[in-house]
N, C-alpha and C positions, 0 to 999 in steps of 0.2 A: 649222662647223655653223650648220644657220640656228636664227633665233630658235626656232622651233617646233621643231624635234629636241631645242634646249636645254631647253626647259619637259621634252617628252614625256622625256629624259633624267632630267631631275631629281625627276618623277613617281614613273618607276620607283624612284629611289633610293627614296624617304620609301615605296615600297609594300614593297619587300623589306627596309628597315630598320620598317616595321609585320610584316612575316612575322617575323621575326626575334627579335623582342619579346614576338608574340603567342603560338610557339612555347617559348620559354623561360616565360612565364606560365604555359602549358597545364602543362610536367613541373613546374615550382612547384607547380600548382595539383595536381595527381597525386601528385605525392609527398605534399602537405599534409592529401590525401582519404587514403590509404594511413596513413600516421601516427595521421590521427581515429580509421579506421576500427577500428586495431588498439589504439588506446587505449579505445575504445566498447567493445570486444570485451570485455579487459583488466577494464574498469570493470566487467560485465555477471557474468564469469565471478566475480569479487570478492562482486559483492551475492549471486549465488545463493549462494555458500559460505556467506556470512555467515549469509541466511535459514538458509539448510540447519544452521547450528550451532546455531543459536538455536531454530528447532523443536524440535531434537535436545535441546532444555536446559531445553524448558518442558514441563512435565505439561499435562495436561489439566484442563479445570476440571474434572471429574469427580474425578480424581484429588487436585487439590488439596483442594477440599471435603470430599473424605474424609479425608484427611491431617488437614486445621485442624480439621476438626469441625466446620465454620462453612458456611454459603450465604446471599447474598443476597438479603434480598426486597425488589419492587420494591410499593410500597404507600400506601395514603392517610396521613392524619397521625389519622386517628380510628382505624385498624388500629395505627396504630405505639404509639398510648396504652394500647389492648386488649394489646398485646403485652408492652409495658413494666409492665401491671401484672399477666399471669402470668407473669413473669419475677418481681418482687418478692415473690408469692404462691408461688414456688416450682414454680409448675405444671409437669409435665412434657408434652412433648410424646408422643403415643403410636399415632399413625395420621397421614397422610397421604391424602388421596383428593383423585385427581386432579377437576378441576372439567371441565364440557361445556364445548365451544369455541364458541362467539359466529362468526359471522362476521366479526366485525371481527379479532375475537381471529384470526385464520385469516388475515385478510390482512396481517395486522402479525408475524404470528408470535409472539405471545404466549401463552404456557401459563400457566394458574391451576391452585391446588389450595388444597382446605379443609386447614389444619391443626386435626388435633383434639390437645386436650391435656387432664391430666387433674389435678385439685388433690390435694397430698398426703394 
């Protein structure tokens, strides 16, 4: 063989031993996409159950507030004092009226209401 057949000979080897390589990489690479895929799945199918249990386990706050007796107000520290002392006075509460919506209140999603309450 002359010198240039040997190069162009030897060429070929290093190309079909890169097919070779690159072929076996590719099903690696398939099988390792195929394994994620069905572990992603696996994972995916897992967390909705979970959500889905824990929905299924939590009340509503509606619900719980009715239950405990109790609701949250969200309020200044000069309201909390006003509260704290008909609460010691014994007052009871005895009307609710809902308060007008502000624009702001509207974009924040905030609802107010007047608590009226009444001393014994």
């Amino acid at each position: 063989m002359s010198m240039i057949e040997r190069i162009v000979h030897r060429i070929e080897e290093h190309i079909e031993e890169w097919r070779k390589q690159d072929a076996a990489r590719k099903r690696e690479a398939d099988e390792n996409r195929d394994e994620l895929w069905a572990a992603a799945a696996e994972r995916e199918r897992l967390l909705v159950e979970v959500i889905n249990e824990e929905e299924s386990q939590h009340d509503s706050l509606e619900e719980i507030t009715k239950q405990h007796r109790l609701v949250f107000v969200a309020h200044s520290e000069e309201v909390a004092q006003t509260l704290e002392e008909f609460a010691r006075e014994k007052d009871r509460l005895v009307k609710v009226v809902p308060g007008r919506q502000g624009s702001y209140a509207k974009e924040v999603g905030v609802k107010g209401s007047w608590l009226v309450f009444e001393s014994p």
